[in-house]
C-alpha positions in Angstrom: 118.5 -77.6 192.0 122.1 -76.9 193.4 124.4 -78.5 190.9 126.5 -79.9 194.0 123.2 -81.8 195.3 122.6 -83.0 192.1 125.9 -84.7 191.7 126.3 -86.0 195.2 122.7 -87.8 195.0 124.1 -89.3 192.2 127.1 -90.5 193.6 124.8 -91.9 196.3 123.2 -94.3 194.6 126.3 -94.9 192.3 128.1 -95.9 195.5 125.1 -98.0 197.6 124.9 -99.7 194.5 128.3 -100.9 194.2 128.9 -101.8 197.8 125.4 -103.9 197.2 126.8 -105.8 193.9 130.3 -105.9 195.5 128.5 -107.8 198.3 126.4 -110.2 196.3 129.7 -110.9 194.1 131.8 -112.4 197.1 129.1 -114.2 198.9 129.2 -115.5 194.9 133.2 -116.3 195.3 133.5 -113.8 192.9 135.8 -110.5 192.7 134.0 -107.2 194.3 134.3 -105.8 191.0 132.2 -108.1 188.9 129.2 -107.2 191.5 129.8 -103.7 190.5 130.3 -103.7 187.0 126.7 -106.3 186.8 125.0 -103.8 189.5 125.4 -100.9 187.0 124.7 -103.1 183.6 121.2 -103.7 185.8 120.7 -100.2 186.5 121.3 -98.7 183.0 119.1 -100.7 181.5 116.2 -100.2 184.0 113.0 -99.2 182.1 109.5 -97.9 183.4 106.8 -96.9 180.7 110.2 -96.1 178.5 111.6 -93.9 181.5 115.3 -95.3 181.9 115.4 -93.7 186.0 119.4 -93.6 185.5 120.5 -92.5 182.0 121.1 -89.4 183.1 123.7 -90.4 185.7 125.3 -92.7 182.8 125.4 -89.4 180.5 126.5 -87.0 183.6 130.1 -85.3 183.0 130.4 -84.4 186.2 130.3 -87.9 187.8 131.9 -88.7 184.6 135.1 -87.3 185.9 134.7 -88.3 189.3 134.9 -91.4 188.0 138.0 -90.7 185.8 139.8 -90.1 189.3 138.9 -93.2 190.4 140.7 -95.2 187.1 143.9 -93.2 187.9 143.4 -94.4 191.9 142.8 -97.6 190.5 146.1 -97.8 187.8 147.7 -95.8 191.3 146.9 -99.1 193.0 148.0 -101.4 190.3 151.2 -99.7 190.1 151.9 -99.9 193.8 151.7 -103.7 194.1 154.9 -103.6 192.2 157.6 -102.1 191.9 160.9 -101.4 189.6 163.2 -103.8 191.1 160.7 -106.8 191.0 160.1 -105.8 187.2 163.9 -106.2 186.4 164.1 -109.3 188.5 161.2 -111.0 186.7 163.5 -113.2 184.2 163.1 -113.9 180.7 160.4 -116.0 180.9 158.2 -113.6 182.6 158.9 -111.4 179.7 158.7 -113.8 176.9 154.6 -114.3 178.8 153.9 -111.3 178.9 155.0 -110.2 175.0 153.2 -113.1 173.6 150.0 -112.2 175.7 150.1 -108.9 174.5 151.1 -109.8 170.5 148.6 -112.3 170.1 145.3 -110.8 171.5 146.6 -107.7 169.7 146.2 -109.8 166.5 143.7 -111.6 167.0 141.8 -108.7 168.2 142.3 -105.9 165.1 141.3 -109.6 162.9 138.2 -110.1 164.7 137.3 -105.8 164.1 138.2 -106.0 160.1 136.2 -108.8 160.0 133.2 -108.4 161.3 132.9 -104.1 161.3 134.4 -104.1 157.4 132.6 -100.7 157.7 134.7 -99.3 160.8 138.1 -97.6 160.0 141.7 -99.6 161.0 141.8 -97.6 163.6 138.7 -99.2 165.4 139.9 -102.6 164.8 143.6 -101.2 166.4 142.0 -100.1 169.7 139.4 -103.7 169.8 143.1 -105.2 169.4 144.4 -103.0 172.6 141.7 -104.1 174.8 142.2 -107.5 175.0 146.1 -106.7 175.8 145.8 -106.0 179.0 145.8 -108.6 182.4 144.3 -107.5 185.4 146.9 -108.2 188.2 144.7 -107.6 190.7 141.8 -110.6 190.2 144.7 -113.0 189.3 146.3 -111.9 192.5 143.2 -112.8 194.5 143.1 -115.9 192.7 145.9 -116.9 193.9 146.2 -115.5 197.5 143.0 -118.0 197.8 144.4 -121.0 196.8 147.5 -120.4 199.0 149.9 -120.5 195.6 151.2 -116.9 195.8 154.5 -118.6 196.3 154.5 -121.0 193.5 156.8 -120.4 190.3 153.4 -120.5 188.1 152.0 -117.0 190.3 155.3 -115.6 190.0 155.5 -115.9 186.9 151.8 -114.4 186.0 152.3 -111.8 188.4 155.5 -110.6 186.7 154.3 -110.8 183.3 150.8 -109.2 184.3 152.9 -106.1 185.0 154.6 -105.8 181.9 151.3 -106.5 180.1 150.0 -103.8 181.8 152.8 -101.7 180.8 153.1 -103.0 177.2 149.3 -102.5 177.3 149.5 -98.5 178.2 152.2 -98.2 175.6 149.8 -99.3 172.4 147.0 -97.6 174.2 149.1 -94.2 174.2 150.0 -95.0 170.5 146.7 -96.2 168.9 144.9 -93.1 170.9 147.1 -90.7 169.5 147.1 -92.1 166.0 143.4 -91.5 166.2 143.6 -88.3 167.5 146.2 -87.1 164.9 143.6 -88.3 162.5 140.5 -86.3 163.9 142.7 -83.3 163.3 143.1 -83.9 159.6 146.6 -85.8 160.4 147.4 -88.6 157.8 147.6 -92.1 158.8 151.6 -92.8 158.9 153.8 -95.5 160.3 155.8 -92.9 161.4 153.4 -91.1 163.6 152.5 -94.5 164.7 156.1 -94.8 165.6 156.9 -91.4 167.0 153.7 -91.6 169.6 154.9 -95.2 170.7 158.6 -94.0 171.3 157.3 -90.6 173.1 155.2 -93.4 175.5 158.3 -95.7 175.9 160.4 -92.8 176.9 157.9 -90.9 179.2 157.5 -94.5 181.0 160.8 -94.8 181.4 161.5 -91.3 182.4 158.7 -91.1 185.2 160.1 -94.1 186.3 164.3 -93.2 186.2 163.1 -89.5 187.5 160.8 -91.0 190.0 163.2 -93.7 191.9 165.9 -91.0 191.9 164.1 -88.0 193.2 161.4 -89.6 195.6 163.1 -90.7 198.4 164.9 -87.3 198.4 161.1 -85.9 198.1 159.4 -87.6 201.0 162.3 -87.2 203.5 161.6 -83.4 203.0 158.1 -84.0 203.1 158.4 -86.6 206.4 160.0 -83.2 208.3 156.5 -81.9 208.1 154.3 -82.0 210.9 150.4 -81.7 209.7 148.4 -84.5 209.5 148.1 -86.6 206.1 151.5 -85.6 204.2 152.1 -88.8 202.8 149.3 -89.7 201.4 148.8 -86.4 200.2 152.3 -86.0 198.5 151.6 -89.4 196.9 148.6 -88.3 195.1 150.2 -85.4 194.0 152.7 -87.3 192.4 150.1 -89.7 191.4 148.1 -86.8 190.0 151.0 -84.7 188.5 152.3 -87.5 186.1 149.0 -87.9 184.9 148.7 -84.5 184.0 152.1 -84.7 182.5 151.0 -87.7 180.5 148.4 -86.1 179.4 150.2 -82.8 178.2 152.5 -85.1 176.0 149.1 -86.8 174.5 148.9 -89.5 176.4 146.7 -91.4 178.3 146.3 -90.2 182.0 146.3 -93.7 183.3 150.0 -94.4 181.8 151.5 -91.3 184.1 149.1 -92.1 187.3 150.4 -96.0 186.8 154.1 -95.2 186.7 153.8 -93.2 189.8 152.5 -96.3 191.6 155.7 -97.9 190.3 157.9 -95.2 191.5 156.6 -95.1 195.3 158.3 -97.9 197.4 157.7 -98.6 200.6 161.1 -97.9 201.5 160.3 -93.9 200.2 158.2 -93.8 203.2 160.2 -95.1 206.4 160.3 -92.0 207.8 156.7 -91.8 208.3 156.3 -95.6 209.2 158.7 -95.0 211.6 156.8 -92.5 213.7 153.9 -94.4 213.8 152.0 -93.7 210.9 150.4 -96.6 208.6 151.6 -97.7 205.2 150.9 -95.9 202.5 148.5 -98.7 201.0 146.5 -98.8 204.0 145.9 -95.4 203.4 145.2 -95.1 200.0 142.5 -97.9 200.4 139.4 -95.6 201.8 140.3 -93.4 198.9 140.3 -96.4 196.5 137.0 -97.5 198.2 134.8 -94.8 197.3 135.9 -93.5 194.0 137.0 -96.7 192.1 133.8 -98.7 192.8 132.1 -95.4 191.3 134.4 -96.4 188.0 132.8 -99.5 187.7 129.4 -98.8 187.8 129.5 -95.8 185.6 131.0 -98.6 183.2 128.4 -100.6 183.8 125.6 -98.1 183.1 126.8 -97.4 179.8 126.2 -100.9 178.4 123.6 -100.8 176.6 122.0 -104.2 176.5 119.8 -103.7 173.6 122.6 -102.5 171.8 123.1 -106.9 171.2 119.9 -106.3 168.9 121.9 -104.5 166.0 123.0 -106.7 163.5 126.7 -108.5 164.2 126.7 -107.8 168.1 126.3 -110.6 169.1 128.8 -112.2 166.5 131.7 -109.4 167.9 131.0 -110.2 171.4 131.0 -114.5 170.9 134.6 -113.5 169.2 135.6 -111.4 171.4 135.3 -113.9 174.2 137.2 -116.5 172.4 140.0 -114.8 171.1 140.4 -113.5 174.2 141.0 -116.9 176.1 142.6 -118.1 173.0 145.2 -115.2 172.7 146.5 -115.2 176.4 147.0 -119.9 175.8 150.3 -118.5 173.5 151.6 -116.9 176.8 152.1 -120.5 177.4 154.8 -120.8 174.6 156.8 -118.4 176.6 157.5 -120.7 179.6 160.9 -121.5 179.4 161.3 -122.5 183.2 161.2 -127.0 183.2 158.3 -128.0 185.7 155.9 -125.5 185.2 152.4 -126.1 184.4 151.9 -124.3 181.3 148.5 -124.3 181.1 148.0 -122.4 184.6 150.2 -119.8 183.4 148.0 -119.3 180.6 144.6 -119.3 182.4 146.0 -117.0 184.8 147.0 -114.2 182.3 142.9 -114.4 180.9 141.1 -111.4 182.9 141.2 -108.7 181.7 138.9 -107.0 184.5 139.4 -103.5 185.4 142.5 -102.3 182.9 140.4 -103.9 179.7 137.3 -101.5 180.8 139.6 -98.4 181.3 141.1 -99.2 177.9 137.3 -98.8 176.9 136.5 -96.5 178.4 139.4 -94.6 176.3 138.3 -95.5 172.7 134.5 -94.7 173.9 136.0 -91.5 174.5 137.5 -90.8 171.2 135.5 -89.5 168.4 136.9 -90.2 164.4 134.9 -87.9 162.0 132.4 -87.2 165.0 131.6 -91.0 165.7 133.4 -92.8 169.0 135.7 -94.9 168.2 134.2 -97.5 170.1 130.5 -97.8 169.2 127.8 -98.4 171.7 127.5 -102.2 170.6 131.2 -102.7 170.8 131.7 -101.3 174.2 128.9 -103.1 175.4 130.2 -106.6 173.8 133.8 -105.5 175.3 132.0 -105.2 178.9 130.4 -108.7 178.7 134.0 -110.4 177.4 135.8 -108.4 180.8 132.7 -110.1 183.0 133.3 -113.6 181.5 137.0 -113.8 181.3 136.4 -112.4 185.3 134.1 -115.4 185.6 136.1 -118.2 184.3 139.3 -117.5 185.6 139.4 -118.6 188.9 137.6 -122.5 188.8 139.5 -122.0 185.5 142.9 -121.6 187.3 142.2 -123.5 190.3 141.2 -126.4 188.6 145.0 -126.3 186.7 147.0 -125.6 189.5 145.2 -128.8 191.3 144.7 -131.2 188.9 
C-alpha cells in the first residue's frame, strides 16, 4: 500500500476518534482533552482473538511525528495566552506559587521513584519528579472562565504562576533529559553537567525571549508589506518552528523553543495585519491546533497499556503518584502572601497537570538509558491515569473552594 494512504487512514481514525471522546467529555462537563486522552486508552487496548486492531498506529513513527507537531502547536498555544509583560507583572506571590509547586512535586516525585522502582537508575526517579512539575494553564483557565472568576485575585494568581511552572517545568525537563542523554553516551553523572544543561536552558529561554520581543515587531511589519494570502500565520509558525529546531540543536527539548515563541508573539506584533482586515492570530492558529493536537492526545492514549497495572508495584506507583501529586501543588498555598485570598483555591487550581504532564512523558518514554526507556511501559501508563484524575478533580474540586 502507498505509504501516504497508509498514514492518512490512520490519522482518520486517530482524528474521528478524538472529536468523538472530545464530544462525550463536555456533554460530561469535562475538558475536550480528557475525552481524547480516554478515547485512545479504549482503543489501545482493544483486543479480538489477541488481535490489538490499533497497535500498529500506537507503534507508527510516522503519525508519531505528526503528533510531535501537534505538542509544539499545543506548547505554541500555551505560550500565546501569555505574554512577557504579564510574566513580569505577576508579583511575588505569583512567583513564590509557582516555585513551591514546582519544588515540592519535584520532591515528592524522585521519593515516590526511589521508593518504589529501587531497581530504576536516579535518573528515572528525576524525570517521575519532572512530571508532576508542570500545571496545565489551559484546563485551569477553563475552570475559571466557567465559574465567571477569571477576574478574581485567586485566578490571577494561578494563571500567573501556571506560566512560570510551565517555564520552570521546561527548564528541569531540558536538564534531566540531557543528563540522561549525556549518560547514554558514556557521560558520567555530574552536578556540573547537571548545572551546565540547566544554565544553557535558562539562557536559551531568556534569549528567545530578549531576541524575540526585540526583533518581531521589526519582523512582521516587513512581513505585513506582503501581499499573498496567510503571511501571518505562516511567519508565526516559522518562528514557532525555528526555535524548536534551535532548541533542539542546543539539546533541548523542542517544546521549550516552540513555547517561548508563543511568548514572544503579541498581539500588538500583528496590527498591521488586524488592521487590514485580517483575524487575530489565535483565531487562526485554532484549525491548525484542531487537527493536529487532538491527534497528540490520542496517540498518548494508545500507548497506555492497561495491562501493564498487572506487573508487580503499578498499581502502588500510580496510587502515589496521584497523591503526591494533589499533595505537592497544597504547598503552593504557603506562597500566598496577598491578605484575603483563599489559599486553598490557589492550591486546587495549580493540580492538573493535563496536557504539559503528558508531553513531559511523552519525553522520558522517548529516552532510552542502556537501551531501556526511561519511562517504562507501567510508569507511563500510571503517569497517564494521575494526568486523567488530577483533570477530573479539579474543577468540582476548585469550584467547590471558590464557592464555599
Amino acid at each position: 500500500m502507498d505509504p501516504v494512504a497508509t498514514v492518512v487512514g490512520g490519522l482518520a481514525v486517530l482524528l474521528l476518534a478524538a472529536k468523538l471522546g472530545g464530544e462525550l467529555a463536555i456533554r460530561a462537563g469535562q475538558p475536550a482533552v480528557l475525552g481524547e486522552l480516554i478515547v485512545g486508552i479504549v482503543l489501545g487496548n482493544l483486543s479480538f482473538g489477541g488481535v490489538a486492531p490499533f497497535h500498529s498506529l500506537a507503534e507508527s513513527e510516522k503519525i508519531e511525528v505528526i503528533a510531535g507537531i501537534g505538542a509544539l502547536i499545543l506548547l505554541f498555544e500555551v505560550g500565546l495566552e501569555s505574554t512577557v509583560d504579564e510574566m513580569l507583572q505577576i508579583g511575588l506571590t505569583s512567583l513564590l506559587v509557582a516555585v513551591l509547586g514546582v519544588a515540592v512535586p519535584f520532591a515528592l516525585g524522585w521519593g515516590v521513584g526511589r521508593l518504589l522502582l529501587p531497581g530504576s537508575s536516579a535518573y528515572v526517579h528525576a524525570f517521575l519528579g519532572a512530571t508532576l512539575t508542570a500545571t496545565s494553564v489551559g484546563i485551569t483557565a477553563r475552570v475559571l472562565k466557567d465559574l465567571g472568576a477569571s477576574g478574581t485575585q485567586e485566578a490571577r494568581i494561578i494563571l500567573g504562576a501556571a506560566v512560570i511552572d510551565d517555564v520552570l517545568g521546561l527548564v528541569i525537563l531540558a536538564a534531566v533529559s540531557g543528563a540522561i542523554t549525556a549518560a547514554a553516551q558514556g557521560g558520567p553523572f555530574s552536578i556540573l553537567s547537571v548545572a551546565r544543561i540547566t544554565a544553557a536552558a535558562a539562557v536559551f529561554v531568556v534569549g528567545a525571549l530578549v531576541v524575540g520581543v526585540t526583533a518581531a515587531p521589526r519582523l512582521f511589519s516587513i512581513a505585513s508589506r506582503l501581499q499573498v494570502p496567510g503571511v501571518l500565520v505562516t511567519v508565526s509558525l516559522s518562528v514557532c518552528f525555528g526555535l524548536a529546531w534551535a532548541s533542539s540543536l542546543i539539546g533541548l527539548a523542542p517544546i521549550v523553543g516552540a513555547f517561548a515563541a508563543g511568548l514572544v508573539l503579541e498581539e500588538v506584533h500583528f496590527k498591521d495585519f488586524v488592521g487590514r482586515g485580517e483575524r487575530p492570530l489565535k483565531d487562526l492558529i485554532r484549525p491548525i491546533f484542531d487537527v493536529f493536537v487532538p491527534i497528540f492526545f490520542v496517540l498518548m492514549g494508545l500507548r497506555t497499556d492497561l495491562r501493564a497495572f498487572v506487573s508487580g508495584g503499578a498499581l502502588e506507583l500510580t496510587a502515589a503518584l496521584i497523591v503526591v501529586a494533589i499533595i505537592g501543588k497544597q504547598a503552593c498555598a504557603l506562597g500566598v502572601t496577598v491578605p484575603g485570598v483563599r489559599r486553598l483555591a490557589v492550591g486546587i487550581g495549580m493540580i492538573p497537570r493535563g496536557e504539559v504532564g503528558l508531553i513531559f512523558a511523552s519525553v522520558g518514554a522517548a529516552l532510552t538509558l542502556d537501551g531501556v526507556p526511561v519511562i517504562s511501559p507501567s510508569a507511563f501508563s500510571a503517569v497517564v491515569i494521575m494526568v486523567i484524575v488530577t483533570t477530573l478533580i479539579t474543577p468540582p474540586a476548585l469550584k467547590w473552594s471558590l464557592l464555599r
